[in-house]
One Martini backbone bead per residue (centre of mass of N, CA, C, O) as a GRO file, in nm:
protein
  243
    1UNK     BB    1  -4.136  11.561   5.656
    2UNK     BB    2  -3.819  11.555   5.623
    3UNK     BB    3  -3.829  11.213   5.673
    4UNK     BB    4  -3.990  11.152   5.418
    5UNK     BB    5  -3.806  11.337   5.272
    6UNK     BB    6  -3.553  11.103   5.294
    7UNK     BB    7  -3.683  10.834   5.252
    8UNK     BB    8  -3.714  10.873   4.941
    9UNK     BB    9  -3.498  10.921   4.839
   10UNK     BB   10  -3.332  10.651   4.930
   11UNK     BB   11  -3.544  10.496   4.751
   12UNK     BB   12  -3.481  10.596   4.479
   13UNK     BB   13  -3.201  10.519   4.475
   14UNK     BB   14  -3.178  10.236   4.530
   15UNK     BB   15  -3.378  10.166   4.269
   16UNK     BB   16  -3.170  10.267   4.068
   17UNK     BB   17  -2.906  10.099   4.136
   18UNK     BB   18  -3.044   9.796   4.199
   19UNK     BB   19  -3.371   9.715   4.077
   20UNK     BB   20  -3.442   9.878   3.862
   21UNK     BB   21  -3.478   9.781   3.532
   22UNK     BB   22  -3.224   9.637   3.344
   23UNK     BB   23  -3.041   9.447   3.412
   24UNK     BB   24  -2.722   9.482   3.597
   25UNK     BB   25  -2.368   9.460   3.598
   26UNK     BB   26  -1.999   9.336   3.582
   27UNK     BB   27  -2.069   9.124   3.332
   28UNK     BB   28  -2.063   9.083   3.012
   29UNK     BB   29  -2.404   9.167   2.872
   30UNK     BB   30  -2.422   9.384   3.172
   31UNK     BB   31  -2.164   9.504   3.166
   32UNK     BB   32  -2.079   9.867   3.137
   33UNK     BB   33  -2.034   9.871   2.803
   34UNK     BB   34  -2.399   9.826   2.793
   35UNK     BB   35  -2.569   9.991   2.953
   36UNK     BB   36  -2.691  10.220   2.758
   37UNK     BB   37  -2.855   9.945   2.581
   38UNK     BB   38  -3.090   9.839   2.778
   39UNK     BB   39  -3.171  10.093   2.856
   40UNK     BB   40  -3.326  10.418   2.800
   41UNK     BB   41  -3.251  10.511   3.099
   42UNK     BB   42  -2.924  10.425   3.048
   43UNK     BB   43  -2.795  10.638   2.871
   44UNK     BB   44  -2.600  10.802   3.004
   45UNK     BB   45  -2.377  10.559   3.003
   46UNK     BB   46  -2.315  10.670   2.693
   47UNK     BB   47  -2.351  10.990   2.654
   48UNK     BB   48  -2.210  11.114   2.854
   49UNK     BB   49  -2.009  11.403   2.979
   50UNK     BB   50  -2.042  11.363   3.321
   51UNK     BB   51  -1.888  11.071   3.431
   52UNK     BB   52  -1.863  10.815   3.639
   53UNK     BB   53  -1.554  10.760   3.675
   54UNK     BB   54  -1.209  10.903   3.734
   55UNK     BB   55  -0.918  11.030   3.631
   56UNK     BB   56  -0.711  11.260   3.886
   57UNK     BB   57  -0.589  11.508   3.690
   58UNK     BB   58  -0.494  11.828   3.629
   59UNK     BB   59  -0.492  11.982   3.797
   60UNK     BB   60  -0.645  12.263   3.972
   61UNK     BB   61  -0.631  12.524   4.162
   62UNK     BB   62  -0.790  12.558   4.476
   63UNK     BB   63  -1.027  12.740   4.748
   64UNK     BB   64  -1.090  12.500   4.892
   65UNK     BB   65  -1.336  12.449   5.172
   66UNK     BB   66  -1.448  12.366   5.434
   67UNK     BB   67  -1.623  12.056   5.514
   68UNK     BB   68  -1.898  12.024   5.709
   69UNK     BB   69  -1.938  11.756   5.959
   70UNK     BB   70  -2.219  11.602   6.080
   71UNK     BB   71  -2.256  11.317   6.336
   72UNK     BB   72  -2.556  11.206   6.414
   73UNK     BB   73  -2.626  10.974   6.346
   74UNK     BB   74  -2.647  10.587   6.219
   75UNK     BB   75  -2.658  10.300   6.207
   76UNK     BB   76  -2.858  10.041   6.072
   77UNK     BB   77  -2.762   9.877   5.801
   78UNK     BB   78  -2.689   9.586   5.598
   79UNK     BB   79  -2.675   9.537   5.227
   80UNK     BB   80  -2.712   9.282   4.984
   81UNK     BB   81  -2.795   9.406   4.634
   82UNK     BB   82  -2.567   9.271   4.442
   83UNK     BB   83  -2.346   9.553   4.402
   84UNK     BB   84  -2.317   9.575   4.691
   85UNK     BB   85  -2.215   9.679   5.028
   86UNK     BB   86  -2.471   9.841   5.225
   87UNK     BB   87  -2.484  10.126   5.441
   88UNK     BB   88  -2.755  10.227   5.654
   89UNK     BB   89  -2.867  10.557   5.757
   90UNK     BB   90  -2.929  10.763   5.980
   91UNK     BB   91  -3.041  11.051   6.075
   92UNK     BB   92  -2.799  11.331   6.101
   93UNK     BB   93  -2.573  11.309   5.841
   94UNK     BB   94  -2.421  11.672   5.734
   95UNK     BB   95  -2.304  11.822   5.452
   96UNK     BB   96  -2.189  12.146   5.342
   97UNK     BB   97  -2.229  12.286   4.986
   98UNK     BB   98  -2.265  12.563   4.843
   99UNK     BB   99  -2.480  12.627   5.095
  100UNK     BB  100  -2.558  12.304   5.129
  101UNK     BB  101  -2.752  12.040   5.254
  102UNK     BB  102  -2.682  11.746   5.310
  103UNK     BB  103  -2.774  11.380   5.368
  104UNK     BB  104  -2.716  11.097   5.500
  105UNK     BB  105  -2.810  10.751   5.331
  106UNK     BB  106  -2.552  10.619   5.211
  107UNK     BB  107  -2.283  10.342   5.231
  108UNK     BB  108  -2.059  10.203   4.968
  109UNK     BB  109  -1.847   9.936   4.798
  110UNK     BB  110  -1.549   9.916   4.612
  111UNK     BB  111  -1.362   9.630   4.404
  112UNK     BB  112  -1.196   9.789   4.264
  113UNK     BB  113  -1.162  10.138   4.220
  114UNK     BB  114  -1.324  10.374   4.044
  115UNK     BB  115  -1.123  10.604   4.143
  116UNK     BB  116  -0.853  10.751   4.051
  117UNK     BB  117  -0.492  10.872   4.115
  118UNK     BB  118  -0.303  10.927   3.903
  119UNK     BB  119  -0.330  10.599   3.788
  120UNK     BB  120  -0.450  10.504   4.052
  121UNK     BB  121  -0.516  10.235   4.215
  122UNK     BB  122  -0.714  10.025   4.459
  123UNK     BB  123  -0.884   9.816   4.671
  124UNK     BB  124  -1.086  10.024   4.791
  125UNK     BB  125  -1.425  10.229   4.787
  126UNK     BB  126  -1.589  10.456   4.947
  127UNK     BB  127  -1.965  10.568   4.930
  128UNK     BB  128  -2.104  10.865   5.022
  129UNK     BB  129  -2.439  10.971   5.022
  130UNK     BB  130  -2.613  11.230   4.929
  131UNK     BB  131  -2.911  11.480   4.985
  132UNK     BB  132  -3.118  11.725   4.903
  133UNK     BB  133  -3.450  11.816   4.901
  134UNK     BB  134  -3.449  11.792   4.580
  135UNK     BB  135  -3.229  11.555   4.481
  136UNK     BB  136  -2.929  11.607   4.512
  137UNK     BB  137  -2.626  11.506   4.501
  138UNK     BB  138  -2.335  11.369   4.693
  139UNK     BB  139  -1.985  11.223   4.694
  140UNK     BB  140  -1.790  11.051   4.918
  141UNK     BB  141  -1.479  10.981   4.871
  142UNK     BB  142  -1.296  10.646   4.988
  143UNK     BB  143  -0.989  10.535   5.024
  144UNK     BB  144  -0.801  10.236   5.017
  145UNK     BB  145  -0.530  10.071   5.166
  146UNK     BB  146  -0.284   9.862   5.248
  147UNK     BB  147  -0.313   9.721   5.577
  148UNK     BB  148  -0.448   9.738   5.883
  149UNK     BB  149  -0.715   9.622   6.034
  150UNK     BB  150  -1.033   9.772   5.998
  151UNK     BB  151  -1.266   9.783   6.281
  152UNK     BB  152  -1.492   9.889   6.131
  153UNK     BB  153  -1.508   9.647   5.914
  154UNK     BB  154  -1.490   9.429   6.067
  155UNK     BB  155  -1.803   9.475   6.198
  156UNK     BB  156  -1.944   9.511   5.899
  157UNK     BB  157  -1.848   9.215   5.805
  158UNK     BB  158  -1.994   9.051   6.015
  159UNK     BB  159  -2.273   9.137   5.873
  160UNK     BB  160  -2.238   9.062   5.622
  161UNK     BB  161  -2.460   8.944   5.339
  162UNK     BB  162  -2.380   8.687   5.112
  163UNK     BB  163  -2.677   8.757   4.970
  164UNK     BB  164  -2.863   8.844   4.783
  165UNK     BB  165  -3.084   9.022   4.985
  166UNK     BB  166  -2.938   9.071   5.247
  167UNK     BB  167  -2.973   9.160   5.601
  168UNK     BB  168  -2.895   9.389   5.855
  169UNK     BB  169  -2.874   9.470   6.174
  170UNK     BB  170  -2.709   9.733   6.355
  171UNK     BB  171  -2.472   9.926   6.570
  172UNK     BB  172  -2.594  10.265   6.639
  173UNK     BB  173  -2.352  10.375   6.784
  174UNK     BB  174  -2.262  10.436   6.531
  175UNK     BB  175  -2.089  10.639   6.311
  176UNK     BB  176  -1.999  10.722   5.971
  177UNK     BB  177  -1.771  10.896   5.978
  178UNK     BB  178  -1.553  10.743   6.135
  179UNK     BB  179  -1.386  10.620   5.882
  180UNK     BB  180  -1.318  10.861   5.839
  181UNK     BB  181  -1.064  11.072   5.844
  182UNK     BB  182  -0.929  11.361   5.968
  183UNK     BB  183  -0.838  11.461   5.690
  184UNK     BB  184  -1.045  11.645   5.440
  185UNK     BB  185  -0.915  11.699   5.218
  186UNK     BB  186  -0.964  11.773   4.827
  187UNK     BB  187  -1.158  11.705   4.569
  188UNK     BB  188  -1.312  11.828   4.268
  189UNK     BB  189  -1.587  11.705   4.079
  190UNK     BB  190  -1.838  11.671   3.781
  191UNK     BB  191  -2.069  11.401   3.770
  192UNK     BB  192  -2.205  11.045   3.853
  193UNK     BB  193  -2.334  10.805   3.845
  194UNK     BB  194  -2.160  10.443   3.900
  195UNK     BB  195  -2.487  10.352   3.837
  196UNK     BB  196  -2.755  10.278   3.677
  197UNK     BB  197  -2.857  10.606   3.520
  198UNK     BB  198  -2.592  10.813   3.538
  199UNK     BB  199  -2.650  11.040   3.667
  200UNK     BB  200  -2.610  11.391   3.671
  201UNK     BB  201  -2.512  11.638   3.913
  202UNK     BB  202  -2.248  11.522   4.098
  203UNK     BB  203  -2.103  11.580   4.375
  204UNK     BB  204  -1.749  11.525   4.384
  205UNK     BB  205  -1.574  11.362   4.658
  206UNK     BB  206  -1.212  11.355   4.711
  207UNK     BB  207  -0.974  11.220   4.952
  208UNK     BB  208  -0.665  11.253   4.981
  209UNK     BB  209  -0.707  11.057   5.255
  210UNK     BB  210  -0.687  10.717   5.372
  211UNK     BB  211  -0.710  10.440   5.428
  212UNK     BB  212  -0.732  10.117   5.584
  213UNK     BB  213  -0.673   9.756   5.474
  214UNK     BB  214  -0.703   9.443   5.440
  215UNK     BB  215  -0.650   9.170   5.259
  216UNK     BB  216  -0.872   8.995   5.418
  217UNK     BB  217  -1.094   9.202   5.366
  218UNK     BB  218  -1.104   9.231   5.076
  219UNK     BB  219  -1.148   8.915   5.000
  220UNK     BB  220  -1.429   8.890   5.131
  221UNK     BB  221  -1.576   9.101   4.973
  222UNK     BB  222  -1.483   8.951   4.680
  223UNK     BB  223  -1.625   8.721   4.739
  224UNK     BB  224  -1.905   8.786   4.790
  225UNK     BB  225  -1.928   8.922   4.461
  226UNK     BB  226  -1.763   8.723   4.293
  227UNK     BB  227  -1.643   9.055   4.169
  228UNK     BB  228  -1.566   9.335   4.022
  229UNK     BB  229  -1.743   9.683   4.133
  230UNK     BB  230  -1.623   9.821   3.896
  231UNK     BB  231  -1.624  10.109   3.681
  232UNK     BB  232  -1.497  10.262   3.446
  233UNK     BB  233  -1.295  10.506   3.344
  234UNK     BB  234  -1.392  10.798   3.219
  235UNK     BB  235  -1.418  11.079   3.039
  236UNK     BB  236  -1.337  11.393   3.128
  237UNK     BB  237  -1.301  11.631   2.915
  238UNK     BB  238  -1.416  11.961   3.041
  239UNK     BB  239  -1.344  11.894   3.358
  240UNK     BB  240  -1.266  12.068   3.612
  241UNK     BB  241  -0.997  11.938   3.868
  242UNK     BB  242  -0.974  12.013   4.224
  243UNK     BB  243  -0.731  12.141   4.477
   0.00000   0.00000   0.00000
């Protein structure tokens, strides 16, 4: 039962933010700033008032708790959406947030980033996505910073399928959160998804330590997409930002 509203779950997210609606992208007349227009589903991108990303500043001090990872999952394959590079995760690799479960569903990557900290932006940022038996969402996000060539991403770049809607299946050795630095303190606050319906009541983990990657890997990357695909920076509005 468990195994099965996973899977309903992974596929309503695909879906939501890759394939059902009115066609969206990140250039032209289906870019960021147009989204809210196109379809009544995705009103929340223009309406919104707790939308991600956004620029990370204003800090609360605050006795943010260590966030337990459990990471018994595994790769499953990687997706190129048209909107990102996506990697499916098998079950088993889970967060636990205000004394809920996450599972994580996948992980998948912007670049230029689209969380700022502090006015910075990155050349790439990855979103690992989770949602808990009610379908209730939690994104931990991982900056990278350019430096010596990332051995995971490398593996990953080797399969990534360079046109839209290519699938490519992974070796399942690999655990998810291996990416992820060893300290894991961070940041909080709560926002959306950063693609159509930009669903609000999402809760928001930014890693404070950053990952490397290569100059040669970013480029790889921002190939395959033809452009970048980041949201710009929402209002922050009147929600506080925890560290």
């Amino acid at each position: 039962m468990k195994k099965t509203a996973t899977f309903v779950l992974m596929f309503m997210f695909v879906a939501a933010t890759a394939f059902a609606g009115a066609h969206w992208g990140y250039t032209g007349h289906e870019g960021p700033m147009f989204w809210g227009s196109l379809d009544p589903a995705y009103e929340m991108c223009a309406k919104g008032k707790n939308q991600a990303p956004i620029d990370l500043k204003g800090f609360i001090e605050a006795e943010l708790p260590a966030i337990p990872y459990v990471d018994n999952g595994s790769w499953s394959n990687i997706v190129n959406n048209g909107h990102s590079i996506q990697v499916n995760t098998a079950e088993g690799s889970t967060i636990t947030i205000d004394g809920i479960t996450f599972k994580l569903l996948q992980f998948h990557f912007h670049s230029p980033s689209e969380n700022l900290i502090e006015g910075k932006s990155f050349p790439m940022e990855a979103h690992f996505v989770h949602a808990d038996d009610k379908g209730n969402l939690a994104v931990v996000a991982l900056m990278f910073e350019l430096g010596p060539k990332n051995e995971i991403i490398e593996k990953l770049w080797a399969k990534m399928p360079e046109n839209a809607g290519g699938k490519a299946n992974l070796e399942p050795a690999f655990k998810p959160y291996q990416l992820l630095p060893a300290n894991k303190d961070y940041y909080r606050f709560n926002g959306s998804l950063t693609t159509p319906p930009c669903t609000e009541g999402v809760r928001w983990i930014v890693l404070k330590s950053y990952a490397t990657v290569s100059k040669d890997q970013v480029e790889k990357f921002t190939h395959v997409m033809h452009h970048p695909n980041n949201r710009p920076v929402q209002p922050i509005n009147a929600r506080p930002i925890l560290k």
